[in-house]
VOTOR-712727 format. One record per atom (N, C-alpha, C, O): x, y, z; residue in one letter. Coordinates in pm, whole numbers, plus 32768, in hexadecimal, padded with zeros to 4 digits. Example, Ala and Ser with C-alpha at 12.3 -4.5 7.8 and 13.67 -1.06 7.14 Angstrom:
% residues 2
85277DC7830Ca;84CE7E3E830Ca;85287EB6830Ca;85907EB4834Ea;85057F1F82C4s;85577F9682CAs;850A80038313s;853D80728324s;
This chain:
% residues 246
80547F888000x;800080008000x;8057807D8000x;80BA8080804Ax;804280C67FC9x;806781647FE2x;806281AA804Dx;7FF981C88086x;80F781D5807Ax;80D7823280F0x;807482A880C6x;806082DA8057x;803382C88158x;7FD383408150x;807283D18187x;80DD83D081C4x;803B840E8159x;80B58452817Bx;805B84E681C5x;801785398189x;807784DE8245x;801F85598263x;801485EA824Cx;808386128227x;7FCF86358250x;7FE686EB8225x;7FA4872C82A9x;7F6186F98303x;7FCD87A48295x;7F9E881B82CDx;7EEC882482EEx;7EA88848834Ex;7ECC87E8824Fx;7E1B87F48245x;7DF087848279x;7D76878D828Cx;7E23870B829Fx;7E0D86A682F2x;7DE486BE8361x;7D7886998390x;7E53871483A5x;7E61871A8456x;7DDC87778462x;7D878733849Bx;7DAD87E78446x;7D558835840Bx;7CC58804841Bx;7C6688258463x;7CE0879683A8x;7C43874D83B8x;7C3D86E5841Ax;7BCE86CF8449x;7CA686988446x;7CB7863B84B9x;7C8186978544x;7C36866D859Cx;7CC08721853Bx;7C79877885D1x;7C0487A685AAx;7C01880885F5x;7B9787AC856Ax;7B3287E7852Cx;7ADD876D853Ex;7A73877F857Ax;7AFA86EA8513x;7A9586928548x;7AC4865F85D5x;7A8C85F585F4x;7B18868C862Fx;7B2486588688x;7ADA869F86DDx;7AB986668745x;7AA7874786C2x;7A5B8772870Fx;79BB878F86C6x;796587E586DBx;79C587008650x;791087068612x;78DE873585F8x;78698733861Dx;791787998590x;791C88058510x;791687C58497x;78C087E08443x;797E875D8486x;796587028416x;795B86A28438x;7983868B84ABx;7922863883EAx;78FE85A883EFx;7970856783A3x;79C385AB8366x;797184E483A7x;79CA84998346x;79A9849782EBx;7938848A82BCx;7A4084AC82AAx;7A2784C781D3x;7A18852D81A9x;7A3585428133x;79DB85A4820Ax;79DC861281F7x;7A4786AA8200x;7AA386D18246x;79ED86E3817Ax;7A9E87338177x;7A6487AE81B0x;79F387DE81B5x;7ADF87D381DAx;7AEA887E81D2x;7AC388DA8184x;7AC088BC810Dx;7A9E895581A5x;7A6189A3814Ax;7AF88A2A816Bx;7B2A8A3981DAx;7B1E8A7280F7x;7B8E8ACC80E5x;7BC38B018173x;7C328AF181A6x;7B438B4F81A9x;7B868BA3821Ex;7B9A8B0E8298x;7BF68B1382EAx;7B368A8D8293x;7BA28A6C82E6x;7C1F8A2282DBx;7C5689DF8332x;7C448A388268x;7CC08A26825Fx;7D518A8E825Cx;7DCA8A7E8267x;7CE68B0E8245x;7D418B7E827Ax;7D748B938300x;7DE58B8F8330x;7D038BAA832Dx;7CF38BAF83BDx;7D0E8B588410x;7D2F8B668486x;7CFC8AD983BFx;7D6C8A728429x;7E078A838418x;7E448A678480x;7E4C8AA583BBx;7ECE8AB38389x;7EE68B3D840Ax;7F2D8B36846Ex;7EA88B9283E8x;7EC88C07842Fx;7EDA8BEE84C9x;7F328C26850Bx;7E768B8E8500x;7E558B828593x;7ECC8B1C85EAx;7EE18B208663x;7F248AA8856Ax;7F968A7F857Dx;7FFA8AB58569x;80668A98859Dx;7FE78B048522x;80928B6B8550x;80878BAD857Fx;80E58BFC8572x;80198BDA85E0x;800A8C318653x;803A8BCF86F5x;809A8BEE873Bx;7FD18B4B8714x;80048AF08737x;80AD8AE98734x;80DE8AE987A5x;811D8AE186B3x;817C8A9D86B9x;81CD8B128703x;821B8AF6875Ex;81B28BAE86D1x;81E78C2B86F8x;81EC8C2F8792x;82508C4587D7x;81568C1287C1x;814F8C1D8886x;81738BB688CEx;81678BB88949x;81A18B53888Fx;81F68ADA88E7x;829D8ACF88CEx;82F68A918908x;829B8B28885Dx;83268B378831x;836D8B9C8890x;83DD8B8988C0x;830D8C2088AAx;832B8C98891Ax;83528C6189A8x;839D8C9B89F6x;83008BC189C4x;83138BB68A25x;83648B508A54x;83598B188AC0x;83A88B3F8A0Ex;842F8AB889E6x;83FE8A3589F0x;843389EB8A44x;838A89FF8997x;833989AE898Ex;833289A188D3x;82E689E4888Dx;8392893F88A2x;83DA894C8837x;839988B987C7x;83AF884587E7x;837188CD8784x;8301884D872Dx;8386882986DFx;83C3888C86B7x;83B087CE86C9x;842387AF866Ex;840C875385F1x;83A7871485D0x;844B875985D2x;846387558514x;848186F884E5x;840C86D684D5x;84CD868884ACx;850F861F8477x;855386608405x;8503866E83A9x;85CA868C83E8x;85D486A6837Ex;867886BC834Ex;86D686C8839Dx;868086BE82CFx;873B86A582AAx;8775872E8290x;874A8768822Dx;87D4876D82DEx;87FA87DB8269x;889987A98233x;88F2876C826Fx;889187EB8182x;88EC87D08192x;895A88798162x;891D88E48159x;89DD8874814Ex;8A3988E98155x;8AB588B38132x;8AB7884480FEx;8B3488FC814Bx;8BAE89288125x;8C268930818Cx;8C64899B8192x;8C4588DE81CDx;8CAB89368235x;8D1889A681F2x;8D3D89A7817Cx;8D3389E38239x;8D578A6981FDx;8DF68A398236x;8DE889E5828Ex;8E7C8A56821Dx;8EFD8A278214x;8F238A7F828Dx;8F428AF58279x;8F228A488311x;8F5E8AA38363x;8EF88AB883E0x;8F138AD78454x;8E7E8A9D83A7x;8DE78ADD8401x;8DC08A518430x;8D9F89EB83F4x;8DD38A7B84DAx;8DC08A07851Ex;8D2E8A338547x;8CE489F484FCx;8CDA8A8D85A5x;8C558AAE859Cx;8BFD8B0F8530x;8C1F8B7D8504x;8B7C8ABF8513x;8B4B8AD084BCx;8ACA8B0884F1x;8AA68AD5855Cx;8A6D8B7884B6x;89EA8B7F851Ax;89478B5084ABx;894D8B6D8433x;88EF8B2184D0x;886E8B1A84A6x;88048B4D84D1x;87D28B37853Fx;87C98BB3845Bx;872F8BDF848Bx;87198BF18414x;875D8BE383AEx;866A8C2A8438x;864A8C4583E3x;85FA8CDC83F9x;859D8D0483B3x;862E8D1B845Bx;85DD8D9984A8x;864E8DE88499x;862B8E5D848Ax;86C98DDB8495x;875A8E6C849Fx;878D8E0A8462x;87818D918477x;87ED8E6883E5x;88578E2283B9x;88A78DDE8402x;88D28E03846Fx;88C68D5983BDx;89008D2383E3x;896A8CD2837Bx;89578D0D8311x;89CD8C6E8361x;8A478C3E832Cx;89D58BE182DDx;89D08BFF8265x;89878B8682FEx;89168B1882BAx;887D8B2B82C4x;884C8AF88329x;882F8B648277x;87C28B828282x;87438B0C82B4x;86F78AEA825Ax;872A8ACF8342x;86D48A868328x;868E8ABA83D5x;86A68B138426x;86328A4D83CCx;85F38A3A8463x;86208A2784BCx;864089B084B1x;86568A60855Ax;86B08A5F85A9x;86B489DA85FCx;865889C9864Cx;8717897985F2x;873388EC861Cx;875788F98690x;87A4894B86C0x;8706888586D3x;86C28847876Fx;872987F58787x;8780880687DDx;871C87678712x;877587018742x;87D186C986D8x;878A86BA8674x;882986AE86C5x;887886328668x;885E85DE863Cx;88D185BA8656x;883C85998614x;8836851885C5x;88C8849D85B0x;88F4843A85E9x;88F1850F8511x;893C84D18509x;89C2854584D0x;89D085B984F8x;8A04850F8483x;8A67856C845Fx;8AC5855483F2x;8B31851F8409x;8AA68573838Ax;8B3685108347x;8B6A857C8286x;8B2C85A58224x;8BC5857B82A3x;8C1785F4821Ex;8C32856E81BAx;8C1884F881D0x;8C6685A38159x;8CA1856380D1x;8D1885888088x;8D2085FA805Bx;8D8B85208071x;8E0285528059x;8DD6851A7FAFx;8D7E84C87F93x;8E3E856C7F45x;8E43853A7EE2x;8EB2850F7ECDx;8EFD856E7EB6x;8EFB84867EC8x;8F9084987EA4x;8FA884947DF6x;8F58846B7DA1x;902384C87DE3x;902284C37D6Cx;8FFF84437CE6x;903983D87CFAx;8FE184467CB9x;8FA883E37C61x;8F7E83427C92x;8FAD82D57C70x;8F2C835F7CDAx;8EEA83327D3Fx;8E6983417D74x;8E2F83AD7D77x;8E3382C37DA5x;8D9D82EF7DFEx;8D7883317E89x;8D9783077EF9x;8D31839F7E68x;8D2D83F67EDBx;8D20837A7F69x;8CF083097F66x;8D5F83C47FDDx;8D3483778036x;8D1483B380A2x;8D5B841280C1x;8CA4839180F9x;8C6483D78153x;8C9C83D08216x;8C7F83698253x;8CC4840C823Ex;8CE083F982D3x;8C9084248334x;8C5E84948331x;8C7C83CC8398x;8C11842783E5x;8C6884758470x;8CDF846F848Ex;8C0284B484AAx;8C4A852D84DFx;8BF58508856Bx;8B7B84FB8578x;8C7284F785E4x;8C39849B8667x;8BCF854386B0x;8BDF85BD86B7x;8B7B84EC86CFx;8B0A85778727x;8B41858387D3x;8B3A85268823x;8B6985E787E9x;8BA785E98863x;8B39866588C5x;8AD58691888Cx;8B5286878935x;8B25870D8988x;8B91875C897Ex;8C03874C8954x;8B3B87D989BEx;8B89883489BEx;8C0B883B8A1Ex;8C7B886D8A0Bx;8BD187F58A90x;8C3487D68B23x;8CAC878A8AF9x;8D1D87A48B24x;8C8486FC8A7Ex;8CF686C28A56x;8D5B86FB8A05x;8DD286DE89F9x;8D0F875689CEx;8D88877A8978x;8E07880689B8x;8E7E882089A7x;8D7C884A8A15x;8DF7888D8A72x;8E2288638ADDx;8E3A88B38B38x;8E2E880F8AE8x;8E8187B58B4Bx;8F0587638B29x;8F48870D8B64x;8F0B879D8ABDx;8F94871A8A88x;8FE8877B8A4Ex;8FBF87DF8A13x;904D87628A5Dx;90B087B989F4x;90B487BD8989x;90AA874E8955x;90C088158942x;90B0885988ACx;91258898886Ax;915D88FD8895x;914688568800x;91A488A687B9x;916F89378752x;9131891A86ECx;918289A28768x;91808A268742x;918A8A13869Ex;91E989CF8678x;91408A3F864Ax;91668A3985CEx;918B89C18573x;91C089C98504x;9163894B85B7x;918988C68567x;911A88EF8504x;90B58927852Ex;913288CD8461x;90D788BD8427x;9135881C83C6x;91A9880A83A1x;90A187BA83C0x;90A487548383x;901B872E836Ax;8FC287818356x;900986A0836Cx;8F7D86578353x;8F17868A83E0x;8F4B8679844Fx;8E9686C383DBx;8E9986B98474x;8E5C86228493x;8E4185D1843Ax;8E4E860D8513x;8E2985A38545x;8DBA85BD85BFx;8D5D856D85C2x;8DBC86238622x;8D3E86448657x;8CD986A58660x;8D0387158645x;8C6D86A0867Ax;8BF8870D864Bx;8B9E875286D8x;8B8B870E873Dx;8B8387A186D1x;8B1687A78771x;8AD0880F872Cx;8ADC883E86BBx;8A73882C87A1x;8A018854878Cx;8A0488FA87E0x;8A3F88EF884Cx;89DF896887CBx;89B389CE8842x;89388A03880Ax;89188A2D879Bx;88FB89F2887Fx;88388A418846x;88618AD6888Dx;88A68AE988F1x;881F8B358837x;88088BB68862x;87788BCE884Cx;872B8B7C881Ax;874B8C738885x;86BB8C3E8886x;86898C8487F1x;86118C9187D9x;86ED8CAC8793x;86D38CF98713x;87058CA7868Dx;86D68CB0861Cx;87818C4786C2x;87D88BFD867Dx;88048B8986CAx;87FD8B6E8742x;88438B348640x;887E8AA186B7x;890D8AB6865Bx;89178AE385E8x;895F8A9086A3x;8A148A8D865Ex;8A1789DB8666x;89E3898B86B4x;8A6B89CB85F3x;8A7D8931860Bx;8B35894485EBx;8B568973857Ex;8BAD8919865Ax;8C1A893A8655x;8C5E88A68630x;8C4888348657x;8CCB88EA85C3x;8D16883985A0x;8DAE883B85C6x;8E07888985A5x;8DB087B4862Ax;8E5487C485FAx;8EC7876585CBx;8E9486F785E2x;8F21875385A6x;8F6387E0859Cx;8F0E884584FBx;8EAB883084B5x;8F6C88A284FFx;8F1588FE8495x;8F4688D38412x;8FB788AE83F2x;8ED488DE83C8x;8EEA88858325x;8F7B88D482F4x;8F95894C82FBx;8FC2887282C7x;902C88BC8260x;8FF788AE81ACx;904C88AE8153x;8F8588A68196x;8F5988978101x;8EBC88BD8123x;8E8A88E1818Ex;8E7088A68081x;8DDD890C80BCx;8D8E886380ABx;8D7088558035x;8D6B87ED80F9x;8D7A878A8111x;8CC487AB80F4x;8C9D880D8133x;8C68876F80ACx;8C0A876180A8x;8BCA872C8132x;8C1B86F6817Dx;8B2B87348168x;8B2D86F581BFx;8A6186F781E1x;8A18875481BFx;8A3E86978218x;89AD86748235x;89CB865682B6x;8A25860E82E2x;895086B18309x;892986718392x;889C865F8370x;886586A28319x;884A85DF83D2x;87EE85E483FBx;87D28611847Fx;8835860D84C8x;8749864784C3x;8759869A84FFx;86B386AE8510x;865D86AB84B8x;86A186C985BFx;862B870985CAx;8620878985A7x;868D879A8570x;85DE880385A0x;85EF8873857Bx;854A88AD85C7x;84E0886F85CDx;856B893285F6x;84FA895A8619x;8494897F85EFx;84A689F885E7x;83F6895E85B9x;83B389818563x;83818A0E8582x;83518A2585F1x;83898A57853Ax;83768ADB854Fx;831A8B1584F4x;83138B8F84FBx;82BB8ACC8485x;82578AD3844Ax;823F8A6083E5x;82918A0983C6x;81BC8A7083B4x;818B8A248359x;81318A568307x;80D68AA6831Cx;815B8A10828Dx;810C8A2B8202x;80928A0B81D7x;806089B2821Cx;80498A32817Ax;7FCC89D78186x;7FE3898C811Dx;801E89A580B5x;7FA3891A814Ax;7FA28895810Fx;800E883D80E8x;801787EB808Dx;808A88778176x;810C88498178x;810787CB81A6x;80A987AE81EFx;817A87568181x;8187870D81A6x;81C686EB824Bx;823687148269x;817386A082AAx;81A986A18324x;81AF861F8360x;8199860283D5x;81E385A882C4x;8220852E82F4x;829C84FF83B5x;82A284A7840Cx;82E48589838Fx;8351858E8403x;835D85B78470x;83BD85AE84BDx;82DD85F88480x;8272862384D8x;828285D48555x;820B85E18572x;82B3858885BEx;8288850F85EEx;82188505863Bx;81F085618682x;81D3847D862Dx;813F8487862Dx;811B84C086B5x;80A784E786BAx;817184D2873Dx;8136852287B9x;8109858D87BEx;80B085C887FCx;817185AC8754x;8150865C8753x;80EC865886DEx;809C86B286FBx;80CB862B867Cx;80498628862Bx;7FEE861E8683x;7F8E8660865Bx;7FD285E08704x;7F65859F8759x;7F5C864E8765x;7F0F86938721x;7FB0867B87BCx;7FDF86FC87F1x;7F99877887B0x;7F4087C387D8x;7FCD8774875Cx;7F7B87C386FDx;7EE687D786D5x;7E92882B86B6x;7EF5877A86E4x;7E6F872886B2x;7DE687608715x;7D7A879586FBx;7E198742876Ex;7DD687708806x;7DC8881C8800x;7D66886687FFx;7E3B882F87FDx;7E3188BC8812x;7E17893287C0x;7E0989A487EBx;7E1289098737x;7D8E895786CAx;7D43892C86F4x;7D1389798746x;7D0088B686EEx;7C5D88A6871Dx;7C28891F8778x;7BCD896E8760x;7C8D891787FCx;7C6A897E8877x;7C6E8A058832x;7C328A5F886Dx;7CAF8A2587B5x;7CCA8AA2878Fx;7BFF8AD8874Dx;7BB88B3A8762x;7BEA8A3F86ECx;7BB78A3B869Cx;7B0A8A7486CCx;7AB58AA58681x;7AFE8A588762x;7A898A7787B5x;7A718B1E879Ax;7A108B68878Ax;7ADA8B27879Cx;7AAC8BC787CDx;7AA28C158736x;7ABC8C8D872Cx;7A748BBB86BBx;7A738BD78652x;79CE8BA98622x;79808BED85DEx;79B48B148662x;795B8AAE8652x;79028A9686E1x;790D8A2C871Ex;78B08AF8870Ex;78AD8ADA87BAx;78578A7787C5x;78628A2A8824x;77E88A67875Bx;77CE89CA874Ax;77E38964873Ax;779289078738x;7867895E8728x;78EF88DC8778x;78F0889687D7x;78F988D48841x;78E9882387E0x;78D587C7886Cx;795387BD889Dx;7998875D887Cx;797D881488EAx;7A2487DA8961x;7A1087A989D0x;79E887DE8A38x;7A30873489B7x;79E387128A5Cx;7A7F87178AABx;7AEF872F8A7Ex;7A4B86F18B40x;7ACE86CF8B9Dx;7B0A867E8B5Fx;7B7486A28B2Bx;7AE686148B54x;7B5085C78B39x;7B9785D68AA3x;7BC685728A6Dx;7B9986168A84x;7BE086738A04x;7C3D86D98A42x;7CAF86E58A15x;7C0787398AC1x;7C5687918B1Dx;7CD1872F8B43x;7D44871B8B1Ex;7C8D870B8B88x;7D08869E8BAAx;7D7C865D8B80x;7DE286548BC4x;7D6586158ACAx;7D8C85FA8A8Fx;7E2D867E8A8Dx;7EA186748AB5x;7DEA86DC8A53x;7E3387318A13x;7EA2875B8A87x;7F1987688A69x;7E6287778B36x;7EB187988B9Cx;7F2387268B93x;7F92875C8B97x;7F2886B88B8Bx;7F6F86398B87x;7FC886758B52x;803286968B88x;7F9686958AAFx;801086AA8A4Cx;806787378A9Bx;80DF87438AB4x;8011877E8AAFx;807C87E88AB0x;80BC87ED8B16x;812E88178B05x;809987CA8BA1x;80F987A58C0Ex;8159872A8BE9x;81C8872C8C1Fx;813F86D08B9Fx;81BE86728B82x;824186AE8B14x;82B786898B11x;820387088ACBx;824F873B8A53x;82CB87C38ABFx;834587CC8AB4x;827B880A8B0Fx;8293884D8B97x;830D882F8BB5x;8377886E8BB1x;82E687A68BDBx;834287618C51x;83F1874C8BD9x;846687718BDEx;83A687088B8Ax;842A86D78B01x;848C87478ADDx;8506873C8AE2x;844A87B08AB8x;84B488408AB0x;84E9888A8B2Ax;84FB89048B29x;850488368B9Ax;853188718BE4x;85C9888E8BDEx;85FC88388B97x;862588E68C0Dx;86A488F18BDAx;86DB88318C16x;86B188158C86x;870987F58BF0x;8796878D8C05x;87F587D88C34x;882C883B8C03x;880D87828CCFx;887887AC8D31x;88B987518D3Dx;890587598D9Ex;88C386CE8CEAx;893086818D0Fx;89A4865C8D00x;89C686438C8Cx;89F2864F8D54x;8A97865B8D1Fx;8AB385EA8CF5x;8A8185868D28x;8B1F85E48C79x;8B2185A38C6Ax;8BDA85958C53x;8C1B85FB8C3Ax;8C1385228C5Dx;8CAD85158C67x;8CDA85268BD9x;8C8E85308B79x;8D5E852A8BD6x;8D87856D8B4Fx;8D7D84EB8AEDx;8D7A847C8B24x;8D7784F58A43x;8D49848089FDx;8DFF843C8A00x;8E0F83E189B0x;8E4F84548A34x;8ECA841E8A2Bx;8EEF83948A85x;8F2E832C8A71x;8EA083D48AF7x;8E9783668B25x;8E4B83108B2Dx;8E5982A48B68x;8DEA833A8AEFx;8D8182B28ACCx;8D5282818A39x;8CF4823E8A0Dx;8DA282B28A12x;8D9082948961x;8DC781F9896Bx;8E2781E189B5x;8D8C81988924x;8D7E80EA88FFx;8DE880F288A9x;8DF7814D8857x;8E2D809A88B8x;8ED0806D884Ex;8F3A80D58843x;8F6581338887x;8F55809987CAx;8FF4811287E0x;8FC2819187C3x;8F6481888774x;8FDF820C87E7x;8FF582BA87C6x;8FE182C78726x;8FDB826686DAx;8FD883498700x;9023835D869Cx;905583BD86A8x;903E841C86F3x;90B783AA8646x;912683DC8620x;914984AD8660x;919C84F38699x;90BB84B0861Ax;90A9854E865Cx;90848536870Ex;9097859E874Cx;906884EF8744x;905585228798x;90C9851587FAx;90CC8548886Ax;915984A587A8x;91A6849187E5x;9228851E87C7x;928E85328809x;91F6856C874Fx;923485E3874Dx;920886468790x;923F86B48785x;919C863387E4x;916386A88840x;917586AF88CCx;913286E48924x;9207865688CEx;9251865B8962x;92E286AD8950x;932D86DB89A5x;92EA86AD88C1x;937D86FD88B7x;9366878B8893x;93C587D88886x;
């Protein structure tokens, strides 16, 4: 069978019959599909203000620049990579071309911020890099590599990213389905005060309190320390990290 692949006008009509406006099979009529678009990026804007962050699934990819160990992402103030400001890591990995030869891809180990200033660092090494981290700001996120590229090394992360709007009739496969629930819930609640002949009952209140005190609880800052990746990295070192004692 064919994946269904979800949209924007989905979630829309999924909160519209959830508060018995529409029936099943039934579509939307223009404004509420305006007005639902509008009422979720209002939604994504007042949970975003309040560091309550809907995240993304998604790849970017870029250039390391020869020399440039931090890099910044937004999409609100210039920034070095134009995208949606990244939550979490995934994964990480650049592409060498050697000469007459098949490109080959390396991945790039995901470390903290604590690990990487905790270990000694050589000043100005530039080679292959080998580690990556993450810093969230609340306008931009920096993702820092080291050591710093000595070539402009192609490169793809995957990556949560903060959703900071939506399109209509965008695709929101990567969406993950909690926060679709999430959503879901919380246009409906929007959708009353549009539709007051809407049935919300408690246990719909409820529902939605769940979500947002658990989502609450999840963005809370991370305080945990954690020991440097040197000493707990599995098998032998590499190579860079055994040059980041001299």
């Amino acid at each position: 069978m064919p994946q269904i692949i979800p949209t924007t006008n989905d979630l829309i009509i999924d909160s519209l019959q959830l508060i018995g406006e529409l029936g099943v099979g039934e579509l939307a009529d223009a404004f509420m599909l305006s007005k639902g678009l509008t009422l979720i990026n209002e939604i994504i804007a007042k949970f975003t203000s309040d560091s309550i962050y809907v995240p993304f699934l998604t790849t970017i990819n870029s250039v390391f620049v020869p020399g440039q160990q931090t890099y910044s992402l937004s999409d609100m103030i210039s920034s070095d990579i134009v995208s949606d400001r990244i939550i979490d890591l995934s994964f990480a990995n650049y592409v060498v071309q050697p000469e007459s030869d098949q490109p080959i891809t390396y991945p790039l180990k995901i470390i903290s911020k604590a690990e990487y200033y905790n270990i000694i660092t050589l000043q100005n090494l530039r080679t292959r890099p080998c580690f990556i981290f993450l810093n969230k700001q609340s306008l931009e996120s920096f993702i820092t590599v080291y050591p710093a590229p000595d070539q402009p090394y192609p490169f793809f992360i995957q990556c949560k990213v903060m959703l900071d709007s939506l399109d209509s009739d965008q695709s929101i496969i990567e969406l993950p389905p909690y926060y679709y629930g999430f959503l879901k819930y919380a246009l409906a609640r929007k959708f009353i005060d549009y539709y007051p002949s809407g049935n919300w009952k408690q246990t719909s209140e409820d529902e939605y309190l769940s979500y947002i005190n658990n989502l609450k609880n999840a963005n809370e800052t991370d305080l945990t320390i954690r020991p440097s990746v040197l000493l707990t990295a599995p098998g032998s070192p590499f190579w860079q990290m055994i040059l980041s004692y001299y």
